[in-house]
KEMIGU-827420 format. One record per residue: z, x, y of N, C-alpha, C in turn; residue in one letter. Coordinates in steps of 0.001 Angstrom, whole numbers, plus 500000, padded with zeros to 6 digits. Last residue first. Layout:
<sites>
ZXYZXYZXYA/...
</sites>
This chain:
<sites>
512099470593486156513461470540486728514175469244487498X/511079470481482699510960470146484533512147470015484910X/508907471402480712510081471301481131510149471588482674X/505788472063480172506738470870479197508110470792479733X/504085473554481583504391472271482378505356471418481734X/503589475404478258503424474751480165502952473411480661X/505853475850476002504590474395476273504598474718477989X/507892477415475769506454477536475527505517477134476076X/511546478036477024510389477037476544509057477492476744X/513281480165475369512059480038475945511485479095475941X/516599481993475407516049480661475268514904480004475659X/517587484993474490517447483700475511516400482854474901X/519097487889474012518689486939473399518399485814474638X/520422490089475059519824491059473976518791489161473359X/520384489973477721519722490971478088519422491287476285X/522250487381478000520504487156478242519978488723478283X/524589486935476250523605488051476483522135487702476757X/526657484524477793525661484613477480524994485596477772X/528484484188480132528757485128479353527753485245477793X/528189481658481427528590483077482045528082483780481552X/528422479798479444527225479438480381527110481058480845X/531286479848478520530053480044477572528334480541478601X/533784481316479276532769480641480326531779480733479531X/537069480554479079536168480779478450535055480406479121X/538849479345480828539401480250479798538318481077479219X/536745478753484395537267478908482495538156479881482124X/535452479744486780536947480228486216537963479440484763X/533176478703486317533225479757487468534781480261486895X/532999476027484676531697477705484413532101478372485571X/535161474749486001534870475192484202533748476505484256X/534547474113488398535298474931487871535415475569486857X/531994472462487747531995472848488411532609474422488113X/533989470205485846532986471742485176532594472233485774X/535331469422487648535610469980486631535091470487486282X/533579467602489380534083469215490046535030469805489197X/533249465314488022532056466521487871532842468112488298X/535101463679486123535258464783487519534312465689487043X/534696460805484931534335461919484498534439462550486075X/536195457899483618535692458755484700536073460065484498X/534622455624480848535620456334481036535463457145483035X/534521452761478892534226453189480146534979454289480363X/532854451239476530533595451531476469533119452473477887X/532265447455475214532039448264475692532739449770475992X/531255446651471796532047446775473106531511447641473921X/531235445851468285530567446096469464531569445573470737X/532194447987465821532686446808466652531856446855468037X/532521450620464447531351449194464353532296447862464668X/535269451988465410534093451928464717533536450669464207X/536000451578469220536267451094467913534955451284466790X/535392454709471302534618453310470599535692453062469046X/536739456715473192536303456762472165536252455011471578X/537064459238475905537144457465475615536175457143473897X/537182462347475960537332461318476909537678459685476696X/538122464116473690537396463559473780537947462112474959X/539194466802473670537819467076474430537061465768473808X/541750466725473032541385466317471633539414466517472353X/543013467045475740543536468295474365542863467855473471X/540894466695478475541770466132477503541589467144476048X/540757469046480530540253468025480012541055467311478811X/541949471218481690541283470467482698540927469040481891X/541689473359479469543341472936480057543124471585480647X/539006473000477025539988473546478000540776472451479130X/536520471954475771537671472009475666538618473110476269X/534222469297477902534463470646477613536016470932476691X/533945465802476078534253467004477092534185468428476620X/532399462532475338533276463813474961532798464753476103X/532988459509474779532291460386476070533161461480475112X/531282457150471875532788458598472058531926459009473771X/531053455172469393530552455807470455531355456277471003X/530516454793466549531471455167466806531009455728467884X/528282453469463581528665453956464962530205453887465410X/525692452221461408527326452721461503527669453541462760X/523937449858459914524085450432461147525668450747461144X/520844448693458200522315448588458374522244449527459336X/518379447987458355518858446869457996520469447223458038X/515962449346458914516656449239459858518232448149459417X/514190449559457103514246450460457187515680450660458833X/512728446146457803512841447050457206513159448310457826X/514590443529457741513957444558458873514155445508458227X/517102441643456265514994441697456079514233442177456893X/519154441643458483518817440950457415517178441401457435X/520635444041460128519827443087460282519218442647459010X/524303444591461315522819444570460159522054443721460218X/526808447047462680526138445457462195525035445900461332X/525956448951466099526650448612464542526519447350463804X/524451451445467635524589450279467253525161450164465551X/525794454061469789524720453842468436524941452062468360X/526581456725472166526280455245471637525432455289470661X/527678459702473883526923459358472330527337457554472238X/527789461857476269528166460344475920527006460270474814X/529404464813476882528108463985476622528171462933476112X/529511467090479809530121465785479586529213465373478697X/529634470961479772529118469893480559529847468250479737X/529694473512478745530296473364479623529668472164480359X/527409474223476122527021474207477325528088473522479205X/529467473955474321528558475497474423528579475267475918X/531069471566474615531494473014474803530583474424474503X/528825469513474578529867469428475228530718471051475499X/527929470830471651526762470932472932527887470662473896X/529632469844470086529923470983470315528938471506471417X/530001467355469888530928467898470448530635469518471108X/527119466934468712527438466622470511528688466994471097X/527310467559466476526389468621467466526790468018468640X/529267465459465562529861467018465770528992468045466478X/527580463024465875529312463324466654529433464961466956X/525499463685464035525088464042465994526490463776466835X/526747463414461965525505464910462219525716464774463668X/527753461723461580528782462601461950528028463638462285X/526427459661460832526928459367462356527374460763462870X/525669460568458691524556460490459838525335460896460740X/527706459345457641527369461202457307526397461455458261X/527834456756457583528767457809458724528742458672458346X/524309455326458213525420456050457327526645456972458226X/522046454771459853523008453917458870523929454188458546X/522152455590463806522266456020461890522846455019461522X/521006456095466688520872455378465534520911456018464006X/521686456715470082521531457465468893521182455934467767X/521442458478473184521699457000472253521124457914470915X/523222460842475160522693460859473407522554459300473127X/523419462280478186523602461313477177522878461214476230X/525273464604479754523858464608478873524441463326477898X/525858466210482791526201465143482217524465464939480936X/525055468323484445526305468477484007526810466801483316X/522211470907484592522604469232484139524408469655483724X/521072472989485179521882472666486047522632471082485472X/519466474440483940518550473662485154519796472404485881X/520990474900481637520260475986482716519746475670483929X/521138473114480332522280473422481212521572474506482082X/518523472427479435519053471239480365519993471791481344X/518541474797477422517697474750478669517863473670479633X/520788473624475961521023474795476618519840474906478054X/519280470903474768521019471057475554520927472274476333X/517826472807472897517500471745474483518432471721475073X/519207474210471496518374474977472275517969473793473273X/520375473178469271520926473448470341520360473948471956X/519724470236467800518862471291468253519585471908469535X/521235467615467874520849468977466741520265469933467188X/519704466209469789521343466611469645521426467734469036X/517266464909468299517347465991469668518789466599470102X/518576462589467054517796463689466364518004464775467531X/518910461060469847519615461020468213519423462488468112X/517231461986472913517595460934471652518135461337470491X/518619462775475940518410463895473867518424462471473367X/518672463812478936518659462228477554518485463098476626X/521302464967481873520024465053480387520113463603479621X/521166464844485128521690464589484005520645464859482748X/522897465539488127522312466159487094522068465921485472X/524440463148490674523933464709489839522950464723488706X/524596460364490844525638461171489998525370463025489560X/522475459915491639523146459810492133524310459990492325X/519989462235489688520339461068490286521713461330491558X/517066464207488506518333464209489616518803462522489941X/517071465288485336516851464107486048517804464339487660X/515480467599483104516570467232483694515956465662484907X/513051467044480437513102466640481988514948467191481884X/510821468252478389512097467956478606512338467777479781X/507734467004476601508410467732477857509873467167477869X/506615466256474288506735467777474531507261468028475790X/507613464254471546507335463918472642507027465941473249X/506519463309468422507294463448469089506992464075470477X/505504459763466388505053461065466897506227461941467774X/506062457821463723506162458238465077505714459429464737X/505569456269461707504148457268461745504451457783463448X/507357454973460172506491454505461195505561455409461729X/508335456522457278508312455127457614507115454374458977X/507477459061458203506728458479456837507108457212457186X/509285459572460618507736459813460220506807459168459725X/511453458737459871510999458045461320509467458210460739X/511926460814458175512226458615457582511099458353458625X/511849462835459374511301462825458228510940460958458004X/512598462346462881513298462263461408511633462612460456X/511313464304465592510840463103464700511651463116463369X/512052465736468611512066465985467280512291464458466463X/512162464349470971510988465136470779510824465202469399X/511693461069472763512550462134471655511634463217471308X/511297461519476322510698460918474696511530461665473966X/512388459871479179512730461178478242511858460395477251X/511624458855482661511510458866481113511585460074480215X/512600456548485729511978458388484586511983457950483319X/512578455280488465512456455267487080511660456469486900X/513826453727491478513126454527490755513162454672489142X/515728451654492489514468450971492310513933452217491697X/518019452686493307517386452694494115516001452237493841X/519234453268490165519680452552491155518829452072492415X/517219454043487761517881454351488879517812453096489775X/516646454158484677516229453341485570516621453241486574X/515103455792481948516053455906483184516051455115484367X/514542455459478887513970454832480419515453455316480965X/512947456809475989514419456663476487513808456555478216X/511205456996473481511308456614474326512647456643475226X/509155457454470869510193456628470990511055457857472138X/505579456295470071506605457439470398507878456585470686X/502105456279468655503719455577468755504800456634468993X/498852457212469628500038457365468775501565456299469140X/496759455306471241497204456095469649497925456614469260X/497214455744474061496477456689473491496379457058471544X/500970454507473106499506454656474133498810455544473339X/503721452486472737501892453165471993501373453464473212X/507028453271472366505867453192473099504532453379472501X/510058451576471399509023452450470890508061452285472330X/513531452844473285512476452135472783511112452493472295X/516820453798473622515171454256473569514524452676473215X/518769453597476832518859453904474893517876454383474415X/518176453183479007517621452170477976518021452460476554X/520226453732481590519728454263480408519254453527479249X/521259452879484949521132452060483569519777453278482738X/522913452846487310521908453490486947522203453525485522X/523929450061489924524139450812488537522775451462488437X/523327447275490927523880448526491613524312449264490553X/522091444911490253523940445312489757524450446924490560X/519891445273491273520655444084491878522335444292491030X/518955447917490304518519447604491664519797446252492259X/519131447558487749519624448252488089519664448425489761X/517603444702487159519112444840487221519246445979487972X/514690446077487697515211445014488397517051445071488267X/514559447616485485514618448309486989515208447185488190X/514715445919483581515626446903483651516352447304485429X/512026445200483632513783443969484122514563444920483886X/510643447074483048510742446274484583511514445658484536X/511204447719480717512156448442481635511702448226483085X/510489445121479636512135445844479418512154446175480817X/507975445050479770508183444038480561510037444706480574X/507535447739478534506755447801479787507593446106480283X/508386446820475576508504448006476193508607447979477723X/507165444953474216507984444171475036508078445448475988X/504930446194472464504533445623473222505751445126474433X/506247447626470532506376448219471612505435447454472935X/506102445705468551507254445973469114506939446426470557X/503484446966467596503694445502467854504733445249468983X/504672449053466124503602448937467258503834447764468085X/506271447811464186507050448617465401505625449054466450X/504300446641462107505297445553463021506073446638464539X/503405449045461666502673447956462673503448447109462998X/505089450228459840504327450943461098503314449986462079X/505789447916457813506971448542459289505964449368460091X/504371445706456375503951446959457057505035447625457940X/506164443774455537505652444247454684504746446029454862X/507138442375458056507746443801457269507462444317455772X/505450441007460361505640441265459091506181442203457969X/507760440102463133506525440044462843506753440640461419X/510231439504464157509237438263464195507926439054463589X/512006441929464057511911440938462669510956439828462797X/511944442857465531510849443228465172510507442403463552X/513774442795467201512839441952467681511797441838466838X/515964444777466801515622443407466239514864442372466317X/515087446652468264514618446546467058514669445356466516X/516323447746470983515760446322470841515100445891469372X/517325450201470286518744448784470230517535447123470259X/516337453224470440516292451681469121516832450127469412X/519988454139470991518350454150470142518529452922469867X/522225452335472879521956452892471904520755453502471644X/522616452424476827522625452056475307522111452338474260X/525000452875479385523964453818478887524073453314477006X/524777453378482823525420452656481741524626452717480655X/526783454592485944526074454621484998526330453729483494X/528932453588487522527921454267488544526759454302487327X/531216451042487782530241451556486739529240452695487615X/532391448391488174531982449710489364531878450933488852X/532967446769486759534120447840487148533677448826487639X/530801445488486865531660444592487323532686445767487787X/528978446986484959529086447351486808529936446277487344X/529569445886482589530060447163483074529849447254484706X/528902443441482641530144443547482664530964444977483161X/525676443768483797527345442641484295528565442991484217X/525182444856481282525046445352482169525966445031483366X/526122442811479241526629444318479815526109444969480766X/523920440652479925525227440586480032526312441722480401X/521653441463479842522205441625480824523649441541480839X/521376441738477290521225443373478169521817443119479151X/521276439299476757522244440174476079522520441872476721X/519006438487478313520465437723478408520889439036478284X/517327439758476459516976440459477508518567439785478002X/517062438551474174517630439962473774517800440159475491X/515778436113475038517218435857474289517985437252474445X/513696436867475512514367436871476594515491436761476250X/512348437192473493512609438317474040513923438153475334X/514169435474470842512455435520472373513236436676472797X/515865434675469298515158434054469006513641434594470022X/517485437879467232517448437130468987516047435913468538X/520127439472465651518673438325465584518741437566466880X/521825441987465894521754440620465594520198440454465999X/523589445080466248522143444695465588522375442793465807X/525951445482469101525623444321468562523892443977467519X/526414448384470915525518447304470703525302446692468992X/528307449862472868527924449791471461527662448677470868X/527453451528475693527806450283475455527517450395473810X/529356453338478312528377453225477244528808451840475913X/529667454197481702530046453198480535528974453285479752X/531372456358483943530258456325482680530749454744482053X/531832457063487110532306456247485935531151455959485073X/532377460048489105531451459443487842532117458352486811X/532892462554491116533692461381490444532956459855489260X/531075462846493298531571464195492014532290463595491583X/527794462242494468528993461922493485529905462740492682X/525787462570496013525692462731495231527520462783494713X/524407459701498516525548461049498029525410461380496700X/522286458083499656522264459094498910523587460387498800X/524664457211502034523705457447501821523309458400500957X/527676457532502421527618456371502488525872456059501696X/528991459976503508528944459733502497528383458540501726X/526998462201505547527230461145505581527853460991504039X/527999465753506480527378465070505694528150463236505456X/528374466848509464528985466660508725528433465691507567X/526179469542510535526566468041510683527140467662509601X/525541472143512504525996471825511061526489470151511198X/524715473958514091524322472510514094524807471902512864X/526025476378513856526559475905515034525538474282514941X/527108477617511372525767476912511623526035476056512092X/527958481110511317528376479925511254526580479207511807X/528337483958508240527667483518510121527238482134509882X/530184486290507481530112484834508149529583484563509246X/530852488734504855530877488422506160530294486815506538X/533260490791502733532814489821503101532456489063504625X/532395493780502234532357492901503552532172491783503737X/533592496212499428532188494966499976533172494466501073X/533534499213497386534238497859498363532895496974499429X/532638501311495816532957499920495552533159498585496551X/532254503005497515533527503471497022533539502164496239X/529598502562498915530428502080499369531914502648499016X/528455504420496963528484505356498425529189504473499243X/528273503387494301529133504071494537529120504701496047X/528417500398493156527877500982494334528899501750495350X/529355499318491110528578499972491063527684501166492308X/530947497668491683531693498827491503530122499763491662X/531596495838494591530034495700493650530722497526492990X/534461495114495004533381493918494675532156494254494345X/536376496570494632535528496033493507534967495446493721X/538356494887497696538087495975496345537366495707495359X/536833493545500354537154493506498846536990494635498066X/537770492627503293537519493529502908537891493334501502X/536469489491505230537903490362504509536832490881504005X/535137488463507392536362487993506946537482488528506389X/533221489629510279533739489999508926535056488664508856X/530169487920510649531431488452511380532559488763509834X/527008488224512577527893487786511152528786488379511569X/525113488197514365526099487293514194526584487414513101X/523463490884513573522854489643513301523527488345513481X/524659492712514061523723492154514962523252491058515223X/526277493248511700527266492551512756525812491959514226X/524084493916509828524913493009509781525590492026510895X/524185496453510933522726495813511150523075494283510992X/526139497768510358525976497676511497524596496486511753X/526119497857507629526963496955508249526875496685509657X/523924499676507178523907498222506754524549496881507361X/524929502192507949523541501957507533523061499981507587X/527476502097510819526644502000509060525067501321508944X/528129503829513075526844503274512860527069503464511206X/531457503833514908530638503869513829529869503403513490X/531451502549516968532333504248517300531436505007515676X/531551499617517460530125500441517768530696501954518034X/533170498418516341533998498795517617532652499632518180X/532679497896513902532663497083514676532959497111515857X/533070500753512786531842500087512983531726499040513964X/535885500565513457535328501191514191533684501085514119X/536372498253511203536865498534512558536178499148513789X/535432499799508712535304498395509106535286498326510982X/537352501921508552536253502297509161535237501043509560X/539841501057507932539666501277509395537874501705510057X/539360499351506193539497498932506774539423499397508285X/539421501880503980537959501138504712537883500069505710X/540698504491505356540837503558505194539842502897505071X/540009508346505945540494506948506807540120505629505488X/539246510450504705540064510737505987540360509458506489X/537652510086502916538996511141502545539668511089503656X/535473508563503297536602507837502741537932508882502543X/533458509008505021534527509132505957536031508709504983X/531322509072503706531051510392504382532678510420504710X/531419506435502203531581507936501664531608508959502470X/530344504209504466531566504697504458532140505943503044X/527962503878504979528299505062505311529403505709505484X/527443501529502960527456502957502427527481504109503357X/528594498688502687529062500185503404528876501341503171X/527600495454502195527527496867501666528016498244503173X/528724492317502371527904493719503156528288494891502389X/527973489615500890528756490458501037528207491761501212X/527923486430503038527118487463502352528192488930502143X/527023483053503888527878484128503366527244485319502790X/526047481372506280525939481972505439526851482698505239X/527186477511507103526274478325507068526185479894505953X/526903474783505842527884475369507026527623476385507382X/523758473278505916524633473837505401525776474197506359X/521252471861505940522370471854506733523296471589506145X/518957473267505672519434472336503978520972471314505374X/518185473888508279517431472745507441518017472568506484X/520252476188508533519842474632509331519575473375509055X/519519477998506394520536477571506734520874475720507431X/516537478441507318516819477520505992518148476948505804X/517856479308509421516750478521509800516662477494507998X/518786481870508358519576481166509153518645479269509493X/516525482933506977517585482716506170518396481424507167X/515222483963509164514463482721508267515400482521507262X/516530485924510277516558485015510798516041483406509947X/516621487594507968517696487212508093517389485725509169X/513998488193508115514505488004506902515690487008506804X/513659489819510464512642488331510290513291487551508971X/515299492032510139515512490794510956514879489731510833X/513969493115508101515093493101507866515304491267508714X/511205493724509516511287492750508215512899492160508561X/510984496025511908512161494375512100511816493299510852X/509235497550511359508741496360511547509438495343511580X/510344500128510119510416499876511349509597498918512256X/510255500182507065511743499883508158511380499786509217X/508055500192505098508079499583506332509066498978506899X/508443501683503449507433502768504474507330501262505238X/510511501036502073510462502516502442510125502428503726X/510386497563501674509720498310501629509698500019501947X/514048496205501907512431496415502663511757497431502151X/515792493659500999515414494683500603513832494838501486X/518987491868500497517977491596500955517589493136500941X/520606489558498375519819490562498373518871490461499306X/522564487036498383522473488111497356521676489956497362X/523837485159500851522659486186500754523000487110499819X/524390481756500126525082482905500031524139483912499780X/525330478885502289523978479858501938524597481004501136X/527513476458501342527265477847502016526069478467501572X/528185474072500223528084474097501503527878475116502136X/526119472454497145527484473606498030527014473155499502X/524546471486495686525365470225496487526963471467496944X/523291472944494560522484472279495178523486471354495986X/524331476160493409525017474184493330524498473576494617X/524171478421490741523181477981492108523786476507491957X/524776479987488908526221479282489599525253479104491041X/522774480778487652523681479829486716524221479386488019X/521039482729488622521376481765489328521690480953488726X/520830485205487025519961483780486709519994482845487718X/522607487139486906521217487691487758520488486404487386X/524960486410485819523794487423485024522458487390485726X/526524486636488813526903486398487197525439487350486379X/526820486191491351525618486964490862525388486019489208X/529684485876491920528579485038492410526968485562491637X/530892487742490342530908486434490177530423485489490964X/529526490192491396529214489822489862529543487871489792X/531017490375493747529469490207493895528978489656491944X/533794488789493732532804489715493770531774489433493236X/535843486613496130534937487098495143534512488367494749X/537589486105498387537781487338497733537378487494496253X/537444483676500017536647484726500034536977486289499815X/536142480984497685536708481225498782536030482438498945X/534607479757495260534887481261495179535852481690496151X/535223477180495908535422477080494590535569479197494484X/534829476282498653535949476391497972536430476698496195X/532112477118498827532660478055499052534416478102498873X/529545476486496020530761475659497044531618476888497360X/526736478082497164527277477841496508528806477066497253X/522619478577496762524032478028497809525590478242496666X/521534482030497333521548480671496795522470479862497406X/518880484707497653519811483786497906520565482408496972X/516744487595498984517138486067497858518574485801498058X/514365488380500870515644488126500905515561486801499534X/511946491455501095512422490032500240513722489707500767X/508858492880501592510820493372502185510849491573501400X/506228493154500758506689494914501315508266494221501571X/504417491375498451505463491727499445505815493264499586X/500103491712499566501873492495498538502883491998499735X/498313491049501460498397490474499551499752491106498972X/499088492268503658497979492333503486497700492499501918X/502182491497503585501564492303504290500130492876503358X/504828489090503469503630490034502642502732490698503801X/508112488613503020507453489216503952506320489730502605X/510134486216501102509642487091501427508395487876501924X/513362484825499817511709484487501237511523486177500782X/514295481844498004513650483378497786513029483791498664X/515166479293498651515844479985498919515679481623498422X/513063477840497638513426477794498755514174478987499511X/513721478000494540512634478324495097512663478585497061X/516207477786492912516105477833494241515029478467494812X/514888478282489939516283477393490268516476477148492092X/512858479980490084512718478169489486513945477475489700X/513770482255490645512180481278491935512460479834491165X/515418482475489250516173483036490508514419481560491388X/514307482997486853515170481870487193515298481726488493X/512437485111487679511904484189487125512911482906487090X/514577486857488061513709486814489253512790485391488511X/515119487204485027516067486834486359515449486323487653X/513051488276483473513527486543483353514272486332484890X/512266490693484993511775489782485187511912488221484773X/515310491755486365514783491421485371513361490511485495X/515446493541489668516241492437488832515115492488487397X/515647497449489589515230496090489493515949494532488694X/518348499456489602516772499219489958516671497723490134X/520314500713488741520513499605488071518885499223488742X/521237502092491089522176501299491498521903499827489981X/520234504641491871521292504623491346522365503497490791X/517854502976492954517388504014491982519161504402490975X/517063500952495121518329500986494060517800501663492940X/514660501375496082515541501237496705517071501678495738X/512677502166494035512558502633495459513664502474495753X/512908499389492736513665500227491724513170502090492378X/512514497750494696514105497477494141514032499005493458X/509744498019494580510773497770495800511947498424495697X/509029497213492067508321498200492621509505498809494027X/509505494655491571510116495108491130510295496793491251X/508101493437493872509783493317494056510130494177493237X/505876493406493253505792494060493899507179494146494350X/506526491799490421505470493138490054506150493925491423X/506766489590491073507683490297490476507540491701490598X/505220487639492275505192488523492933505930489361492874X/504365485230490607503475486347490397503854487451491440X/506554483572490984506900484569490333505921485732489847X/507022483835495060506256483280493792506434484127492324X/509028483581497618508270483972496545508075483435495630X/507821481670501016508892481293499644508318482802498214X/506928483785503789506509482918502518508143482696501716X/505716485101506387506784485186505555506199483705504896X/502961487934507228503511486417506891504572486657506129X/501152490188508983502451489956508355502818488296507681X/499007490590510235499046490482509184500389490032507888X/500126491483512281499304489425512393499361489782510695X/500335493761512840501467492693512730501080491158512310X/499557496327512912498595494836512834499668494145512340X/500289498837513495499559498305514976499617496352514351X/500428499725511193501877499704512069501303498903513315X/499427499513508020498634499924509340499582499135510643X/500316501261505258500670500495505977499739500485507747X/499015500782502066498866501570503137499407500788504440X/500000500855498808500000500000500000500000500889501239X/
</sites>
C-alpha cells in the first residue's frame, strides 16, 4: 500500500466487512508483534456478525489502513474495575448486550505508514457519533500506558496518570486519549497483563453523551422480567376448525389474563383435525391438514395483537413446492410474524409422512429479547442451542410431541441440559390424552417444565414451574433475564466464557441458513 499524503478524498470511513480480515490482520500483527498479533479470523468474523455497526474502519484506495472495534455493554454489570479479558472474553463478542448503556472501545489501530492523517481521531470521533445514534450514555474504554515503563522505577502509575494529565507527561496513547474528552475513572491492576510496556495496568476512561436521553419504557422496551406461560394441551376431537380455533383461544385468554408477555404450545397440537380425513393414507391426510396452517396463524396473529401477548404455535404441518414440513409460527405482539421449521426429521416422521426438514435457524428479536424455537427432535442436537446462544438468545422454547415417557425423557434431559450448557431459560410443552383412529398419533405423554441455568440465582432443582403429568393446564412462571445476563459474566461456572474456541467451534455451512 503506497500511501499518497496529499489525497485525502480518498479516504472513507465505513462499517467493516469480513472480506477485510486480510488487511486488519496485516495491521494488528505490525502493531501488536509482542502482544499476541492478530484477532482470529473466527473472532473478527463474530466481532462483524454480532455488532456490525459497531466495527468502523478507514480505507484508503480499496484497503483498510486504521480500524476501531467495539461493543456495548451494561456498565452495571462490569462497573469500573474490569479487565480487558472480561470484557473481551474470547475475542467473539459473547458479552455484546444490544440492550447496554455504554459503547465500550476494544481496539483501535492505524496503519505504520499512516499516523499522520488524524485516522486515530476520525476513529474516535465516528465512535462518539455511533455513541449518539444507538443513544447510549456514552463510551468506555480502557487506555493503555505504554510510556509508563520508562518511569515505573521511580513513580507510581497513578502518579504518572497525573502528570500525563497535567500535560508534564506525553504518553503515547493516553495522551491522545485525554484529547479526545475522555476522562479517567480509575487505575487497574492487571487489566491487560499482557501488555508489558504498560506494567499491565489499564485507564479506565469516560467520555459522556451530553445528548443522551433517557430511554422511554412504555414503547418497544425490551423486557428484563418475562412471564412465560406454556400450555399442555388437551389431544381431543374437534368438530371444524373453528371448534379447535375456540380452544386456542381460550388459553390464550387465560394466560394473558395474568399478563403473560409469552405463550407457547405443543408440536403438532392441531393434529386432531386430521381425523376428518382418511387414515388409511397418513401422508395425505397430514397434507391435507396443512391446509388450515395459513388461516391458524392469521387468527393467531390476530389474538396476539388483541390479547397483547406473543404467542408460539407449537408447530404445524406446511406443503409448499412439494414437500411437507413441520413448522413452528411466532406471532408477535405488534401484528409481526416469523417462523422456525424443525430441521431434524424422526425416522417415524419420515416413513410415516414423508416430512422433510427445514435449513435455516433463526434467533428472533422480540419484546422479551432474544429468543430460540427447536421443535422436539431439534433439542437433541446440541449444536443448535449453542449457535442460538451465540447470537445472543436468552430464552429457547421446545414444543414437543412423544407417546412414550422414554420419549418424553429424551428431550426433558437434552433441554435440561441445553438450559446449562448454554446459560439461558427453556420451556418444553407436549400434549397429553389420545386420539381414537389417527394414525400414528393415537397416544400422548407429557410433562411440561420452564427449566434454568444451575447455579445460586436460580432455583436448587434448575427447574422453574413444572406441569402435572398428562393433565392438561396451564403452567406460568417469571423468568429475570438480568439473571443470565449475570450468569455468563460472573457464574460459578461460565460455560458460554470458557469454551476452547481456539482447539473446537461450532460451524454453520448452509449460506444464508442462520440469521441473526
Amino acid at each position: 500500500m503506497d500511501k499518497k499524503r496529499e489525497d485525502y478524498s480518498k479516504l472513507k470511513l465505513r462499517t467493516l466487512k469480513i472480506e477485510d480480515y486480510e488487511d486488519i490482520r496485516k495491521i494488528m500483527d505490525l502493531i501488536y508483534p509482542d502482544m499476541g498479533g492478530a484477532w482470529s479470523y473466527k473472532q473478527f468474523e463474530c466481532m462483524v456478525r454480532r455488532f456490525p455497526e459497531g466495527q468502523l474502519g478507514m480505507e484508503f484506495e480499496g484497503h483498510i489502513v486504521a480500524a476501531a472495534l467495539s461493543l456495548i455493554i451494561d456498565s452495571t454489570v462490569y462497573g469500573d474495575r474490569h479487565t480487558y479479558k472480561q470484557i473481551v472474553g474470547d475475542g467473539t463478542l459473547k458479552n455484546h448486550d444490544p440492550d447496554g448503556d455504554y459503547l465500550y472501545g476494544i481496539d483501535v489501530f492505524v496503519h505504520p505508514d499512516y499516523r499522520d492523517m488524524r485516522l486515530g481521531r476520525r476513529l474516535y470521533d465516528a465512535r462518539k457519533e455511533l455513541c449518539e445514534t444507538l443513544n447510549l450514555k456514552g463510551i468506555i474504554i480502557g487506555g493503555r500506558i505504554p510510556g509508563y515503563a520508562k518511569y515505573a522505577d521511580s513513580m507510581k502509575p497513578g502518579e504518572y496518570v497525573r502528570m500525563v494529565e497535567n500535560k508534564e507527561i506525553t504518553d503515547p496513547v493516553l495522551t491522545f486519549q485525554l484529547s479526545n474528552d475522555f476522562h479517567v475513572k480509575r487505575i487497574v491492576p492487571g487489566y491487560w497483563p499482557a501488555d508489558t510496556k504498560s506494567k499491565g495496568y489499564g485507564v479506565i476512561l469516560e467520555w459522556h453523551n451530553i445528548y443522551y436521553e433517557e430511554k422511554k419504557s412504555l414503547i418497544k422496551r425490551v423486557k428484563t422480567y418475562v412471564r412465560l406461560g406454556v400450555v399442555q394441551w388437551q389431544m381431543r376431537l374437534f368438530n371444524s376448525f373453528d371448534d379447535f380455533m375456540q380452544q386456542v383461544e381460550f388459553f390464550v385468554d387465560a394466560v394473558s389474563g395474568y399478563k403473560a408477555d409469552l405463550v407457547l404450545f405443543p408440536e403438532l397440537f392441531n393434529v386432531p383435525l386430521i381425523a376428518h380425513y382418511d387414515q388409511k393414507d397418513p401422508a395425505e391426510a397430514m397434507r391435507l391438514l396443512a391446509q388450515y396452517t395459513e388461516p391458524m396463524r392469521e387468527a393467531l396473529v390476530r389474538m396476539a395483537l388483541s390479547y397483547n401477548i406473543n404467542i408460539v404455535s407449537g408447530s404445524v404441518p406446511e406443503y409448499k413446492n412439494g414437500a411437507l414440513y413441520n413448522v413452528s409460527f411466532l406471532c408477535r405482539r405488534d401484528g409481526t410474524w416469523d417462523k422456525q421449521y424443525k430441521l431434524h426429521i424422526t425416522p417415524d416422521e419420515y416413513m410415516t409422512w414423508g416430512l422433510q426438514g427445514g435449513d435455516e435457524l433463526k434467533v428472533f428479536d422480540t419484546d422479551v429479547g432474544k429468543i430460540g424455537i427447536l421443535v422436539c427432535y431439534d433439542v437433541e442436537f446440541p449444536e443448535l442451542p449453542r449457535i442460538l446462544a451465540d447470537m445472543g438468545m436468552t430464552i429457547l422454547l421446545v414444543p414437543y410431541w412423544t407417546d412414550t415417557r422414554n420419549g418424553y425423557l429424551r428431550v426433558r434431559h437434552c433441554a435440561q441440559a441445553r438450559a446449562i450448557e448454554n446459560e439461558c431459560y427453556v420451556a418444553i410443552t407436549g400434549s397429553v390424552g389420545n386420539i381414537p383412529k389417527v394414525e400414528n398419533m393415537d397416544i400422548q405423554y407429557s410433562q411440561s417444565a420452564i427449566l434454568t441455568p444451575a447455579d445460586f440465582a436460580f432455583p436448587p432443582d434448575a427447574v422453574a414451574a413444572e406441569a402435572t403429568p398428562n393433565t392438561e393446564m396451564a403452567l406460568i412462571a417469571d423468568l429475570d433475564i438480568d439473571l443470565i445476563k449475570e450468569l455468563r459474566t460472573s457464574g460459578s461456572v461460565r460455560s458460554l466464557q470458557s469454551r476452547r474456541d481456539d482447539l473446537y467451534r461450532v460451524q454453520w455451512l448452509k449460506k444464508g441458513g442462520k440469521k441473526g
